[in-house]
C-alpha positions as CSV (number, residue, x, y, z in Angstrom):
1,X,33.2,-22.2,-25.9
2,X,34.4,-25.9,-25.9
3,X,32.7,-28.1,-28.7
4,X,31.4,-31.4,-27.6
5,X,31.4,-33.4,-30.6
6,X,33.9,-35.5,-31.4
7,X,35.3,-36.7,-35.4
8,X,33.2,-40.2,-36.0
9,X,29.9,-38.6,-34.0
10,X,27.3,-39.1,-36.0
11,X,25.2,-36.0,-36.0
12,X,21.5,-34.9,-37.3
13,X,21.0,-31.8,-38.8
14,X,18.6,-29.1,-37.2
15,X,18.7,-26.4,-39.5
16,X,19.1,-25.1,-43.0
17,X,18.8,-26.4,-46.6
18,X,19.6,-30.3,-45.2
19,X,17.7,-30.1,-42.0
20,X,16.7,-33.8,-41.4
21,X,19.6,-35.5,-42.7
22,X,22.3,-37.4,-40.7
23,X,26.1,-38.2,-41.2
24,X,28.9,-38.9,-39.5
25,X,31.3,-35.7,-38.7
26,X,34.8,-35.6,-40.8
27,X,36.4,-32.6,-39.5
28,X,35.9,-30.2,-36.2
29,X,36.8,-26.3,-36.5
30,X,37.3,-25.3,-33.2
31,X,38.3,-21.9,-33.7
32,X,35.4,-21.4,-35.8
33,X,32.9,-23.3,-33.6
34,X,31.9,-25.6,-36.8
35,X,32.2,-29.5,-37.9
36,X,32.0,-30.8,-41.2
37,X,30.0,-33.2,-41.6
38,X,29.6,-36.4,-44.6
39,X,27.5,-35.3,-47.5
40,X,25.7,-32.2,-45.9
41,X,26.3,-28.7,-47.1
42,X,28.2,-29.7,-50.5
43,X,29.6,-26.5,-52.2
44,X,31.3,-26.4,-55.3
45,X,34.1,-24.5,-55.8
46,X,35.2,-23.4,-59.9
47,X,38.5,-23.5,-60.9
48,X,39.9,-21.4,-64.1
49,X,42.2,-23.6,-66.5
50,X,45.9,-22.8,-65.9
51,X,47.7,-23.7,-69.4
52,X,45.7,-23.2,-72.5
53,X,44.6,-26.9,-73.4
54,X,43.2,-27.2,-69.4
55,X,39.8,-27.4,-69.0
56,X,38.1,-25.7,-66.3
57,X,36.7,-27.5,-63.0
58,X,34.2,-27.9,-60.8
59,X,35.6,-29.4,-57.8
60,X,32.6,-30.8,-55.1
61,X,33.4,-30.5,-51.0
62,X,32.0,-30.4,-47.8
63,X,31.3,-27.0,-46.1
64,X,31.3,-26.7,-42.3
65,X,28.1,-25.9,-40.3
66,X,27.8,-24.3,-36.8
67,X,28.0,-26.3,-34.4
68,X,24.4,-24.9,-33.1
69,X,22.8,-26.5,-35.7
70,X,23.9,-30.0,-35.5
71,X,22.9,-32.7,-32.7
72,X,24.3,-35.9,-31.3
73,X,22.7,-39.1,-32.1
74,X,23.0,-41.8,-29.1
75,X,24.8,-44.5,-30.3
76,X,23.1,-46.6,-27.8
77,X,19.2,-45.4,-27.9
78,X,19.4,-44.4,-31.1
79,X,17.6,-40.7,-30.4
80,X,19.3,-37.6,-30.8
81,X,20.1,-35.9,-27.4
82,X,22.4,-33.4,-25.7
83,X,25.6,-34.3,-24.6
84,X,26.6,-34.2,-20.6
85,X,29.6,-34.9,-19.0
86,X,30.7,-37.1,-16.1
87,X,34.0,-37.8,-13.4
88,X,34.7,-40.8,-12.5
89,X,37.6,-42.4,-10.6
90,X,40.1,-44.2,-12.2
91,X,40.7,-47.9,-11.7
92,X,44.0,-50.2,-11.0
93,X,47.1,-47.9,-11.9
94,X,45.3,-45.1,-12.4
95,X,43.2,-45.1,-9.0
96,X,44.5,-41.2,-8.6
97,X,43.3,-40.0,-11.6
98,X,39.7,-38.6,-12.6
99,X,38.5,-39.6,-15.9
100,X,36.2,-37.3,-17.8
101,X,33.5,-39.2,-20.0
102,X,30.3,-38.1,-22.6
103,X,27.2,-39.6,-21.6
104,X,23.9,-39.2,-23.3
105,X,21.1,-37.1,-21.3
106,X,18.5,-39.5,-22.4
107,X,19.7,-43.2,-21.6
108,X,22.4,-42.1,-18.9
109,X,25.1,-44.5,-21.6
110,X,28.5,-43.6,-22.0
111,X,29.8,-42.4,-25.2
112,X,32.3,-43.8,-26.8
């Protein structure tokens, strides 16, 4: 399954224990089918002390989410919407080439 969001999408979240909230997406997991995104799904993750005068820590990150349960926000319209893709014909030099572009099913814009 090819994932169709990009790193700098900014993404609202369907599901789970920060369904509602938006942020822009850090990291994509292909293999995995996730994306981490900004300041949704914080875990912690506790770290023992290594010498004897170490404290122990508490280090904060961002887990991923699926990729099911995020959607695109239009840059453009503003309103979150599926993601569709177009070919178009390349222009001056590259009048042999197709390019492949995201556009937004609601307000027919390109993305990016």
């Amino acid at each position: 399954m090819k994932i169709k969001y990009r790193v700098n999408d900014q993404v609202k979240i369907l599901t789970g224990k920060d369904k509602g909230k938006t942020g822009k997406i850090i990291q994509v997991l292909k293999g995995s089918n996730k994306v981490v995104v900004d300041g949704v799904n914080i875990m912690y993750k506790h770290l023992k002390p290594r010498r004897s005068n170490e404290k122990g820590q508490r280090v904060q990150f961002n887990g991923p989410i699926s990729v099911a349960n995020v959607i695109l926000l239009c840059p453009k319209c503003g309103n979150t919407s599926r993601i569709a893709y177009k070919l178009s014909v390349g222009k001056g030099e590259q009048a042999d080439k197709k390019i492949k572009s995201r556009i937004c099913k609601k307000c027919s814009e390109v993305i990016d």
